[in-house]
C-alpha positions as CSV (number, residue, x, y, z in Angstrom):
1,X,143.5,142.6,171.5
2,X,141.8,143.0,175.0
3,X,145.3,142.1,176.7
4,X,147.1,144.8,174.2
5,X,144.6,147.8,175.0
6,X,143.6,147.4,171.5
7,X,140.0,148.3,170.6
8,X,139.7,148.1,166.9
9,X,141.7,146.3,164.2
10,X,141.5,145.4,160.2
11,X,142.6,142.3,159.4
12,X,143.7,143.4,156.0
13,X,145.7,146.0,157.7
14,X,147.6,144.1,160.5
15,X,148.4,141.5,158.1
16,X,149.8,144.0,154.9
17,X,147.1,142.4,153.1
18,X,147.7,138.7,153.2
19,X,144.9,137.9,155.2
20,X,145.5,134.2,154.8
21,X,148.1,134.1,157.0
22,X,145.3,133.5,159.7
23,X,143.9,130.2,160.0
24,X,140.7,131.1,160.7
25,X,140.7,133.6,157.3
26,X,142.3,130.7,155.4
27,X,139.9,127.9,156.1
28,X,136.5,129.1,156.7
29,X,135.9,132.8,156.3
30,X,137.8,133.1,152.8
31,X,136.6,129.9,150.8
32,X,133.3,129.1,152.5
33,X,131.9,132.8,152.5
34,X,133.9,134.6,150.1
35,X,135.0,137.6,153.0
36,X,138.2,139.1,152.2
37,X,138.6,141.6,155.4
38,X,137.1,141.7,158.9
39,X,136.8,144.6,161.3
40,X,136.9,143.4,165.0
41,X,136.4,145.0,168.0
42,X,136.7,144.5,171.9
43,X,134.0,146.2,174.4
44,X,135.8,146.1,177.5
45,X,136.4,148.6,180.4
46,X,137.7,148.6,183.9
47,X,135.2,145.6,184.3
48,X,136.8,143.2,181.8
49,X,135.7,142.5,178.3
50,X,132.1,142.6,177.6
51,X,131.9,142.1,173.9
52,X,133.6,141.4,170.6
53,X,132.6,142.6,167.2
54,X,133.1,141.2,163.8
55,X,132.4,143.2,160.7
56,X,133.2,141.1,157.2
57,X,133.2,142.5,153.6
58,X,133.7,141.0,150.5
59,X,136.2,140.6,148.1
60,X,133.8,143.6,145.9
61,X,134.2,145.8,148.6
62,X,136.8,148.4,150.2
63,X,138.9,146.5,152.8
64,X,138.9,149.0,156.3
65,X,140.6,152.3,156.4
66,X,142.0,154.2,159.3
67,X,139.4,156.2,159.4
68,X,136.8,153.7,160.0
69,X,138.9,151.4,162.5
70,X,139.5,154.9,164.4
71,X,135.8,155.5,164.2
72,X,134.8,151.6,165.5
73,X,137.1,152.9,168.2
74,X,135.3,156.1,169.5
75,X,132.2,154.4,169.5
76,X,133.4,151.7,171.3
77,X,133.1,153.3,175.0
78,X,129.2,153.9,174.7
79,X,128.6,150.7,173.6
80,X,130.5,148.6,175.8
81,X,128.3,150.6,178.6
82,X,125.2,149.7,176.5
83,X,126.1,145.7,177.0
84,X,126.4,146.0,180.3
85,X,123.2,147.9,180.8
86,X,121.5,145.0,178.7
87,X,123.3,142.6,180.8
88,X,122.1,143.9,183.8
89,X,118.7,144.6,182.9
90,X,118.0,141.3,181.0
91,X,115.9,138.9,182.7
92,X,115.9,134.9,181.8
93,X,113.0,134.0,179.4
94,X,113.2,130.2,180.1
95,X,111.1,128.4,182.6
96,X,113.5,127.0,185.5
97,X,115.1,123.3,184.0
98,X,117.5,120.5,185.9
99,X,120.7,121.0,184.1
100,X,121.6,118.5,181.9
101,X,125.3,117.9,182.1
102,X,128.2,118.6,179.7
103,X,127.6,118.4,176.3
104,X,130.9,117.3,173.9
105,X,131.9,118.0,170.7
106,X,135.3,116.8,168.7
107,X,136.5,119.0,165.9
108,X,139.3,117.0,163.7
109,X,142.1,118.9,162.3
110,X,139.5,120.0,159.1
111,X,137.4,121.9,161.5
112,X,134.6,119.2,161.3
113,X,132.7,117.5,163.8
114,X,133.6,114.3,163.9
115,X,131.8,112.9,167.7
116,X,129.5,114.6,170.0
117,X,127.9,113.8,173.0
118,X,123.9,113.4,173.0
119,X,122.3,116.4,173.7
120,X,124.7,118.9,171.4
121,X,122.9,119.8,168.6
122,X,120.4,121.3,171.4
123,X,123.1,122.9,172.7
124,X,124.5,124.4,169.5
125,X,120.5,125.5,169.1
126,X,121.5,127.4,172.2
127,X,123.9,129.2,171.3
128,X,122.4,130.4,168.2
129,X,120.9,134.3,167.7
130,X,118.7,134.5,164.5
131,X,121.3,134.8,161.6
132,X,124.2,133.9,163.4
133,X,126.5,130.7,163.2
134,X,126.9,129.4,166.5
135,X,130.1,127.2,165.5
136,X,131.2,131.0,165.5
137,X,132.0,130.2,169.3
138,X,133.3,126.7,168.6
139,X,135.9,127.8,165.8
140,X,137.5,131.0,168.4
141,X,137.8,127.8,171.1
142,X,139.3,125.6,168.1
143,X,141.6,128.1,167.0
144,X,142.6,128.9,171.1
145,X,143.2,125.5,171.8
146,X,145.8,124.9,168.8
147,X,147.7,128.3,170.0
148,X,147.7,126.7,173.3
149,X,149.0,123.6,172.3
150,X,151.3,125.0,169.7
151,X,152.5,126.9,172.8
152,X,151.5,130.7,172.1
153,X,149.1,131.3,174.7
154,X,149.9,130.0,178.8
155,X,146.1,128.7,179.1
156,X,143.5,126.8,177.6
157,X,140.9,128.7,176.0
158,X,137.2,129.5,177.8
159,X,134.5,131.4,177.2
160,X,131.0,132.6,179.1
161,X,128.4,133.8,177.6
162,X,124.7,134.0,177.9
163,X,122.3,132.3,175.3
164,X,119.3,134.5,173.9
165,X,117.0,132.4,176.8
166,X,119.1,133.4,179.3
167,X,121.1,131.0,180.3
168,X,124.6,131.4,180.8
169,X,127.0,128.4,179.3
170,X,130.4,127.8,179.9
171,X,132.8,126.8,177.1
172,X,135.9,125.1,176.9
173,X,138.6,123.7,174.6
174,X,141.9,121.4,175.0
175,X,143.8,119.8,172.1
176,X,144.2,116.2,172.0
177,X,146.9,113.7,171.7
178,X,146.8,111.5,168.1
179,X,148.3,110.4,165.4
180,X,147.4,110.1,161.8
181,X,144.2,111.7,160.5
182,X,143.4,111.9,164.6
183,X,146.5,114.4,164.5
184,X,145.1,118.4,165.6
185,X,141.9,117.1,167.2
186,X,140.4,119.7,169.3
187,X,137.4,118.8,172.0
188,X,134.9,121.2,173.7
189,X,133.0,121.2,176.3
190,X,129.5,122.7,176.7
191,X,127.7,123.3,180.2
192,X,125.7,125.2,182.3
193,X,127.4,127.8,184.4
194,X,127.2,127.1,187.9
195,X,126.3,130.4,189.7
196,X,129.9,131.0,191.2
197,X,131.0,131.0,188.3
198,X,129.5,134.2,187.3
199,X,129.6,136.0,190.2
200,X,132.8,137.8,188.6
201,X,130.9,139.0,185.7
202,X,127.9,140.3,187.9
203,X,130.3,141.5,190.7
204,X,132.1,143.6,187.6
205,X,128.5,144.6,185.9
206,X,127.4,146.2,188.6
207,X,130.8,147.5,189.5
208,X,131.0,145.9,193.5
209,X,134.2,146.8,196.0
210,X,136.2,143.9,196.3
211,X,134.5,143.4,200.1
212,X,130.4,143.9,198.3
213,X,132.3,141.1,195.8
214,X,132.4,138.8,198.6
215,X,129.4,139.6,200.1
216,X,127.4,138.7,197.3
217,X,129.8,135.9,196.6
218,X,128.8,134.4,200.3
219,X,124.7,135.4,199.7
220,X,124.2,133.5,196.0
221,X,126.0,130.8,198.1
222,X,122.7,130.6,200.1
223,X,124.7,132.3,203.3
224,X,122.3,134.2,205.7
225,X,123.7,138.0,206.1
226,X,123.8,137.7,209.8
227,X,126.3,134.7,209.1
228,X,128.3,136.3,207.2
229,X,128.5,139.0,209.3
230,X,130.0,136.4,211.9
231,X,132.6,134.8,209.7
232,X,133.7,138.1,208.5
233,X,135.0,139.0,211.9
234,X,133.9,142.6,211.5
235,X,132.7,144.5,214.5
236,X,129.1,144.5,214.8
237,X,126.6,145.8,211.9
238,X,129.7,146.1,209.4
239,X,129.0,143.2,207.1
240,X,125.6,144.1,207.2
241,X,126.2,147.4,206.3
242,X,128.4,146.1,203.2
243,X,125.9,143.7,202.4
244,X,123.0,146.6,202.1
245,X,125.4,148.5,199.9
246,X,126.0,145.8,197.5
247,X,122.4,145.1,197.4
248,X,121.4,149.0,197.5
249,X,119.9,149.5,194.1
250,X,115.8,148.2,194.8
251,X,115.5,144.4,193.8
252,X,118.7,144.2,193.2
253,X,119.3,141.0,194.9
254,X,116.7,139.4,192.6
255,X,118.0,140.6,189.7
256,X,121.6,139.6,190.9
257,X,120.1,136.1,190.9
258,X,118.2,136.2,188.0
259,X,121.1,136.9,186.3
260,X,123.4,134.6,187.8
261,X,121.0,131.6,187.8
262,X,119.3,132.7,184.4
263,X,116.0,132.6,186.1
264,X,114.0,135.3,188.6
265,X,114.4,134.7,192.2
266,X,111.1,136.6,193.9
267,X,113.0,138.6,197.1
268,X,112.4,137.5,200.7
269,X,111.3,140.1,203.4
């Protein structure tokens, strides 16, 4: 949706009404919880995507009309600025922890998991916002990783997010190779975020120049400024000057690395 400047969409409505032409539909939301349409929606701007929405009714209720899909779309504007507001203002809860590693689970072709690594079920725990499903995440991997192996999308699938603690995870899927009831196995990969691997998303929340982008880049990468005034090969004062704008709103380099690290960083003089 994101890639097609799509905002809203029915699911009823794209599909003329056979929503079970979608796995996903088909095998979980259908028979396990009885949904027969589902409203989604895509929070993005200039910045990338922020946020997806997922709106279910039952088979008792009025699939979505125009009206409200055009409706989900008007709204959508302020409320992808809302998320990134949150994003930017929320501060870690969690007191600083070693990482623990990757955590891995294997989902057979019947969407269950049939081998995990130790440590996933705290993971999972992660992931989970008080009446929420967190194999919500796994299944949009699952169902990314058989579109990439069936050849329908150029890249495996991969998500970032940030748990309720504040912690941001990384998420991964790749089909694998088998045979037999080992056919359409799917594994994903859990794990910590390592902080230059958000430096995208904060560089986009707070809407940095490309140059601020690498100025920040270099200074959650431990860089002094006046070093990376040197390696820029700018005349004198210039990085410095860059990195005070991309730092410009006050404690803003803390909350850049409270965000990126999921924890505060108290500022240096």
């Amino acid at each position: 949706m994101a890639a097609s400047g799509s905002v809203a969409a029915g699911i009823h409505s794209a599909t003329g009404g056979q929503v079970d032409r979608l796995e996903r539909m088909a095998d979980l939301v259908l028979p396990r919880f009885g949904y027969a349409d589902e409203a989604r929606v895509v929070f993005a701007d200039r910045g990338g995507v922020w946020a997806t929405l997922s709106i279910l009714r039952g088979t008792d209720d009025a699939v979505f009309d125009p009206a409200e899909l055009t409706l989900l779309t008007e709204i959508a504007p302020a409320l992808t600025r809302g998320i990134r507001t949150g994003l930017l203002s929320q501060v870690a809860s969690r007191e600083a922890a070693q990482p623990t590693g990757p955590t891995v689970l294997i989902i057979d072709a019947a969407g269950r998991v049939v081998q995990s690594s130790p440590g996933a079920q705290e993971r999972l725990a992660q992931l989970s916002i008080p009446g929420t499903d967190p194999l919500s995440y796994i299944q949009a991997l699952i169902g990314g990783a058989r579109r990439f192996a069936s050849g329908a999308l150029d890249r495996m699938p991969r998500i970032r997010t940030r748990t309720p603690d504040g912690v941001w995870l990384v998420l991964h899927a790749a089909p694998l190779g088998g045979v037999g009831d080992r056919a359409g196995d799917v594994v994903v990969t859990i794990e910590e975020a390592r902080p230059q691997e958000v430096v995208d998303i904060v560089a986009a929340a707070f809407t940095l120049t490309l140059r601020e982008h690498e100025v920040v880049g270099a200074v959650l990468r431990g860089a002094d400024t006046r070093i990376v005034n040197l390696n820029s090969r700018t005349v004198a004062g210039g990085c410095a000057c860059t990195t005070k704008a991309a730092f410009a709103i006050k404690h803003r380099r803390a909350s850049v690395h409270a965000l990126v690290r999921g924890r505060p960083r108290p500022e240096r003089g």
